[in-house]
C-alpha positions in Angstrom: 116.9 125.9 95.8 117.8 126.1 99.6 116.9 123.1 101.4 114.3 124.7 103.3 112.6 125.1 100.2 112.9 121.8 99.3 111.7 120.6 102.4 108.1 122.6 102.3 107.7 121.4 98.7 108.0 117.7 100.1 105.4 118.7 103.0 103.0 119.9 101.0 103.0 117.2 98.1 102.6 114.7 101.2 100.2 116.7 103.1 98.4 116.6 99.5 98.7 113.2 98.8 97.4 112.5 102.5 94.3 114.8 101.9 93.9 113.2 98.3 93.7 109.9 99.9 91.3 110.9 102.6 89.2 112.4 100.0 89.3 108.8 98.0 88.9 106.8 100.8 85.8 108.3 102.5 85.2 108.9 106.4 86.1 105.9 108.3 83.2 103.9 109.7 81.6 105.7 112.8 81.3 102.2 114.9 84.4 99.1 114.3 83.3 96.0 112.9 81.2 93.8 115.6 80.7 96.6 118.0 77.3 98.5 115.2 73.8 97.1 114.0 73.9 96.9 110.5 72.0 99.6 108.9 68.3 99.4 107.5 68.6 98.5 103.5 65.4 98.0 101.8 64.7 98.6 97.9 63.0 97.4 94.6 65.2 93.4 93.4 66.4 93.6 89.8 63.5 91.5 88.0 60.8 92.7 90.2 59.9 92.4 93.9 61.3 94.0 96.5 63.6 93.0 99.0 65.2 94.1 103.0 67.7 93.1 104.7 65.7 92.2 107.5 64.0 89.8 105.2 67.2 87.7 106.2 66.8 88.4 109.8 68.8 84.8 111.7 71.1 84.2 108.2 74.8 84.9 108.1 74.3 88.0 105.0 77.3 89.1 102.6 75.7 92.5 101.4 78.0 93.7 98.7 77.9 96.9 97.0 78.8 96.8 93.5 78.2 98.4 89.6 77.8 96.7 85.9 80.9 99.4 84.6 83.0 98.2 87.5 85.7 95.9 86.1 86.7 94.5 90.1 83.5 94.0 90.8 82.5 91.9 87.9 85.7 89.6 88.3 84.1 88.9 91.6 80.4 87.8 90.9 81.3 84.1 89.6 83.1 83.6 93.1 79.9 85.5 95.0 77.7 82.9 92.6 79.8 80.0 93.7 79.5 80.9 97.6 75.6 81.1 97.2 75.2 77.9 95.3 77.1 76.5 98.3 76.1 77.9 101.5 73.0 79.3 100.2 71.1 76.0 101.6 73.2 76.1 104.7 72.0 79.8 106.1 73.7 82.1 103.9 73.2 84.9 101.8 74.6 87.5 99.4 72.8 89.9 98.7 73.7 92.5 95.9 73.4 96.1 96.3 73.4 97.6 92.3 75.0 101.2 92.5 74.3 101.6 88.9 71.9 104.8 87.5 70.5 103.6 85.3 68.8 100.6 87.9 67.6 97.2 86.2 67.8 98.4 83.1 72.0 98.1 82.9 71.9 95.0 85.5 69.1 92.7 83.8 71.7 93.9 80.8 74.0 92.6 82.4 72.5 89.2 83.9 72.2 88.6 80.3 75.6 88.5 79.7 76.9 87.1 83.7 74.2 85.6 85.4 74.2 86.6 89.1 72.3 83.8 91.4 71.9 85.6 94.2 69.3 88.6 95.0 70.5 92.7 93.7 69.0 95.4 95.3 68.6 98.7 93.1 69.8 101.6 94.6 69.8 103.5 92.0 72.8 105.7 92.5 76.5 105.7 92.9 75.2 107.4 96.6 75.5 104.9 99.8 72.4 104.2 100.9 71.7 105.9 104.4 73.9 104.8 107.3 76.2 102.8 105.1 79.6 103.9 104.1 81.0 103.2 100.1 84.2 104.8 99.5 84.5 102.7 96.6 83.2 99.8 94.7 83.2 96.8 95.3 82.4 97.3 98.8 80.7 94.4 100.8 80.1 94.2 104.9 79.8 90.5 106.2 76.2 90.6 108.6 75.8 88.3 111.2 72.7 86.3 112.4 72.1 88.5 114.9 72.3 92.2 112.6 75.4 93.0 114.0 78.7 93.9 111.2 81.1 91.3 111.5 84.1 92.3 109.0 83.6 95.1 106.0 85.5 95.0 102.9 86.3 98.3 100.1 87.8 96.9 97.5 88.4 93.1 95.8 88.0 90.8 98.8 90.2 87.4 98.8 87.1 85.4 98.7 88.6 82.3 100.6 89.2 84.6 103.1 85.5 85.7 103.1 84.4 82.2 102.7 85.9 81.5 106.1 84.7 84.3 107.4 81.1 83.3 106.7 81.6 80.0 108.2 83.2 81.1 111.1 79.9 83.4 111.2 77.7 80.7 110.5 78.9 78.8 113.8 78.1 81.5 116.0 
């Protein structure tokens, strides 16, 4: 094999790796964090009731995307319980957003097995809701008092890292 052949073999498996990973990944976020107004995000609460984000319209809000089959996800929920319990009280709140199809049905299954303390959103699909961007799961944007995005997350966060975050949010 001629090293020109060799060469186009290694731009193509990189120009397919690079498209693969694009493909994974998802379109970037149209606006950087701090500079966009959260998106509208309304829906039925696992249990009953229905809940907004505006609901938390002046609280710092940790609005994480997440599903019951997701193993990364679930690792994080006793960490996203423990930063309720304790800035809950202080101006805080997560609030879950279920991507799971089958809706309460697999999470109140679930909360039988993990309870989750804070509020969960059914969305009902594995699809983003309008306006926000998923490219995977877990997925979580940190809100500020005002609306704004501060900081978004795709993938397992380092929740002491987040938990600064949110007090460095709730001082502003």
């Amino acid at each position: 094999m001629t090293i020109v052949k060799k060469t186009g073999i290694y731009v193509s498996l990189a120009a397919t790796a690079a498209l693969a990973y694009l493909l994974v990944a998802g379109p970037p976020s149209q606006a950087p964090e701090g500079s966009t107004k959260a998106p509208a995000l309304a829906g039925p609460l696992s249990g009953g009731g229905k809940a907004s984000l505006a609901d938390y319209a002046g609280k710092v809000v940790l609005v994480d995307f997440w599903a019951t089959w997701c193993d990364p996800c679930v690792a994080e929920i006793p960490e996203l319980n423990a930063l309720q319990e304790k800035l809950g009280p202080k101006g805080f709140s997560v609030l879950g957003v279920s991507m799971d199809e089958e809706g309460d049905k697999a999470v109140l299954r679930f909360k039988a097995k993990l309870p989750v303390v804070y509020p969960v959103i059914l969305n009902g699909s594995e699809r983003a809701p309008a306006g926000w961007s998923t490219p995977g799961f877990p997925t979580a944007y940190l809100i500020g008092k005002d609306g704004m995005v501060i900081r978004r997350w795709f993938g397992s966060k380092d929740m002491a890292e987040v938990e600064q975050d949110v007090l460095t949010a709730m001082e502003q």
